[in-house]
N, C-alpha and C positions, 0 to 999 in steps of 0.2 A: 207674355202676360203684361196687359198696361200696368204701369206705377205711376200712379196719379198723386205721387207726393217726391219731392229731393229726398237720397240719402247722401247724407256727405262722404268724398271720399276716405279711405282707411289712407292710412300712412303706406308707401310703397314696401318698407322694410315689414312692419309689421303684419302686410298683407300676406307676404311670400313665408314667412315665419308661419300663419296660421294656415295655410294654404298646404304648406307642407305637413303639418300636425294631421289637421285634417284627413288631406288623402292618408299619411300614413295609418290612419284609424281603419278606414273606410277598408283600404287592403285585410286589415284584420277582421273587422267585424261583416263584409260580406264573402260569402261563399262563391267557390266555382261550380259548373257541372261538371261531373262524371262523364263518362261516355254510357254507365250505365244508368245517365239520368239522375244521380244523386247529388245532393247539396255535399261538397267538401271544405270544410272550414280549415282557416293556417293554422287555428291552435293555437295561436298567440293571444295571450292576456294584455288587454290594454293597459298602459303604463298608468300610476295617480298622475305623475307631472301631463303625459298626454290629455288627461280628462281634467285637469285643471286647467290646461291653455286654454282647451277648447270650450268650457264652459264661460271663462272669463269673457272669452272674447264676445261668446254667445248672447253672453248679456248685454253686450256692451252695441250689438247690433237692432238687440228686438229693442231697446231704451232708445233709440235712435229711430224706429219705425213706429207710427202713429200706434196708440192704443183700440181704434177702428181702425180697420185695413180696408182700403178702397180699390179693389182689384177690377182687371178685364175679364174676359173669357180670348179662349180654352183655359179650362183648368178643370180638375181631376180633386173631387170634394171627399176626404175620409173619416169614418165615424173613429169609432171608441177602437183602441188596438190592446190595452190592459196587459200588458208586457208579452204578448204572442206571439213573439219574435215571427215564427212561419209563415203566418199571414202578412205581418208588414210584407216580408220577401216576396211574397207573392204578389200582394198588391204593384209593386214596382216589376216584378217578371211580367205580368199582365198588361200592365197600362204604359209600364215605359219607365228606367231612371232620368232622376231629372241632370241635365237641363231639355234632357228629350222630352218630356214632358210637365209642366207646369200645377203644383200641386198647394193646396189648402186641406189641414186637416186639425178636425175638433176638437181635439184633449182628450184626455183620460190617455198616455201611454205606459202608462206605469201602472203598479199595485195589480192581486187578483194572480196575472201570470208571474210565472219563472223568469222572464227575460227582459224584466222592467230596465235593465242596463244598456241593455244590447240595442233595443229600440228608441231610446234615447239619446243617446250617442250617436246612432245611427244617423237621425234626425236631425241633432245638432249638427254633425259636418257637414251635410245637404244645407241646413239651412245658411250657415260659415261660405259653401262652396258658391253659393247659386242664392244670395238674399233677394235677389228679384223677383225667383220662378219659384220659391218653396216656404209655406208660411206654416209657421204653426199656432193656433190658437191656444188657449188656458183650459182647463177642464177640471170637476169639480175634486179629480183626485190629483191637481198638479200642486196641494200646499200640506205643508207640512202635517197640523193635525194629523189628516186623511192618509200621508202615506206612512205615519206611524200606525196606526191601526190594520191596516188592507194590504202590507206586506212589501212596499218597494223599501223600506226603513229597514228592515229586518235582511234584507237583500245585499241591500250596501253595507252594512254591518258584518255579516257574512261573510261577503266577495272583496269588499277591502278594507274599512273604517265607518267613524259615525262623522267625522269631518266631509269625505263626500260626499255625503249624502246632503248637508248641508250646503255646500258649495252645489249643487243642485237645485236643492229649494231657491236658494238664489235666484237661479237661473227664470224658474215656474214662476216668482214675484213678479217677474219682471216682463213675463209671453202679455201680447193682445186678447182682448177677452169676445171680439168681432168682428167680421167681416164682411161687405159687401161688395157681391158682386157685378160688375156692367150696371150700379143704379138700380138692379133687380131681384137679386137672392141676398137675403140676408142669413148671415152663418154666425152660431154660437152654437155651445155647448150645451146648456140647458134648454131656457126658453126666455122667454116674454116677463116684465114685472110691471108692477104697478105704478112703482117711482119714477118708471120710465117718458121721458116728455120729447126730447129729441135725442139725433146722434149727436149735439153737443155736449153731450150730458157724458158718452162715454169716452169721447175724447180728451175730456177735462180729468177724465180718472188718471190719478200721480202716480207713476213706478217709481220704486218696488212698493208695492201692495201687496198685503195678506189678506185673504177672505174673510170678510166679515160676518157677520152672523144674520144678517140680516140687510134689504138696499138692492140696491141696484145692481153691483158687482156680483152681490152673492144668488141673484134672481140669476141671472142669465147665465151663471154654471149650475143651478142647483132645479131652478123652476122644468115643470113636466106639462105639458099639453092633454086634457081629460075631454074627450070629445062627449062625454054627459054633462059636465060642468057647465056651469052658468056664470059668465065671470070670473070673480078670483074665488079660490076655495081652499082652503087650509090642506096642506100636502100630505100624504099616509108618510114623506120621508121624516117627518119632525122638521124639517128646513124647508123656509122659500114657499114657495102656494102650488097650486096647479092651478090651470086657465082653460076654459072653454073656447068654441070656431069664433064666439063673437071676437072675444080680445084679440085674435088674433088678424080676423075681417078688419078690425081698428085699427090694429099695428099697422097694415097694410096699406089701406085710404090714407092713413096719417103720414106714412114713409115714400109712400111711391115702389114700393115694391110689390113683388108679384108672389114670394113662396117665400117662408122660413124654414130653413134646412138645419137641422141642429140635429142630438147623438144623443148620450144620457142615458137611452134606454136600450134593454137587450129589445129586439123584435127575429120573428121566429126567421123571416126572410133576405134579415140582413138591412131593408131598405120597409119603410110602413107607412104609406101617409093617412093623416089621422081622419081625411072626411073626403067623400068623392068630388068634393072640389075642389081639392089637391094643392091647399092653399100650406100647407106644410105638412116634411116629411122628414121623419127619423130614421137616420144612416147609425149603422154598428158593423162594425169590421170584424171582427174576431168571430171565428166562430167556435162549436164548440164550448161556449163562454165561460171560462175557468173547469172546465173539465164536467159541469153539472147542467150543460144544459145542450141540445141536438141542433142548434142553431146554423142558418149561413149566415154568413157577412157580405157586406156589400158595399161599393162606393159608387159614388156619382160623376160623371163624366158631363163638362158643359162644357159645346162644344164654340164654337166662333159667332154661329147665331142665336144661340142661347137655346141650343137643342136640349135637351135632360134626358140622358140614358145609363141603368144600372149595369153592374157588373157585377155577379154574384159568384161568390167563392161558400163552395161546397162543406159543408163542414168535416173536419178531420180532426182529430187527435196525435199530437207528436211529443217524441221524446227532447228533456233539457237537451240544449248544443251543448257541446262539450268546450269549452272555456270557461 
């Protein structure tokens, strides 16, 4: 994956310190196969000191990576995962762990599922292990409010304190809220706002930041695409607008891009673009979608010359992991 910006080096000592935390996560929180094909977990409960190194550090790498990410291709695009632990698993059995394969995905991992920890976590050490090849973006459920209400607050209160949970929110202040692809796919979470004039504008945005209620920040986790709309139009969510093909024809001439890819929404095939000009299209990963809805998931595959092909995961229903 190109990086089209320096990260500076980590300290030698402190690198092998979290390198070592890390993998020792990873041991725990991914599964083996079976011989009869099934996921078998160690059973081991992640330590608080392990989830504390590793969020520290975590933050301490996205604060150090532009607020817009300006990436290459191949890369591997994932919508919404809403703590599904099974599908993330999957998404990674199917397309590859990284550093095998190089991955961007759009928020929302928490709240909604069971396994808002697990997938976090998860995340975190990839993104600790490989910050070149594995990004993760902001999503409307990655700030506090939101995960008190929608169930990742109630999760870590449960599974181990309310101090983790906050040393987490930490973490979400502090993710990139964008990314662009090869100069060509632009990636968020919601959508398109009004406030929006250039990408200097989200570069300029200061971490740690809490979502605001309103702007630019909270436009592009919160905003929805209304292919009847005309313009901006006041959202059914109470927050942020919805936008019509025009604003988005505009974002495009104005940006030099070709497709906005962004998440936010369940759609029934995982993958929807919103008008047969295919000028943008909504990725959801989870299927299933908290247990209420018959859904696939799907991720986006871009490949070296900016080929765009889905991968669609079937929906299924699974039992909590036992950790």
């Amino acid at each position: 994956l190109q990086f089209l910006y320096f990260i500076g080096n980590v300290a030698t000592k402190d690198f092998y310190t979290m390198t070592d935390i890390a993998l020792g996560l990873l041991s725990k929180l991914l599964p083996e196969r079976t011989e009869s094909g099934k996921w078998k977990f160690s059973g081991e409960k992640p330590g608080v000191d392990e989830i504390r190194g590793l969020t520290s550090e975590a933050r301490n790498v996205f604060v150090n990576q532009p607020m817009l990410l300006e990436l290459g291709a191949p890369v591997v695009v994932v919508g919404d995962i809403h703590g599904q632990y099974w599908d993330l698993l999957r998404v990674f059995e199917q397309s590859g762990h990284p550093p095998e394969t190089n991955y961007l995905f759009l928020g929302d991992y928490v709240d909604r599922g069971k396994c808002g920890l697990e997938c976090i976590l998860l995340l975190l050490c990839y993104k600790i292990l490989y910050p070149e090849n594995f990004f993760l973006l902001r999503g409307n459920h990655e700030c506090s409010s939101i995960t008190r209400i929608y169930g990742f607050y109630d999760e870590c209160k449960r599974r181990y304190n309310i101090k983790l949970w906050k040393v987490i929110v930490d973490v979400f202040n502090c993710l990139p809220v964008a990314a662009v692809i090869a100069e060509s796919i632009f990636c968020v979470h919601g959508g398109l706002s009004p406030d929006f004039k250039s990408f200097q504008q989200i570069r300029d945005i200061q971490r740690p930041v809490d979502v605001p209620d309103d702007g630019l920040l909270c436009d592009l986790l919160w905003a929805d695409p209304d292919k009847d709309s005309r313009g901006w139009q006041e959202s059914d969510r109470g927050v942020s607008f919805s936008f019509g093909p025009g604003i988005i024809d505009d974002f495009l001439a104005k940006t030099g891009c070709s497709l906005v890819a962004r998440a936010h929404q369940v759609v029934e095939d995982g993958y929807e673009f919103l008008t047969p000009q295919r000028s943008l299209v909504t990725l959801f990963t989870a299927t299933s979608y908290g247990g209420s809805f018959d859904n696939s998931g799907a991720f986006l595959t871009v490949d070296s010359s900016l080929l765009c092909s889905f991968t669609i995961l079937t929906a299924r229903k699974y039992k909590r992991i036992a950790f």
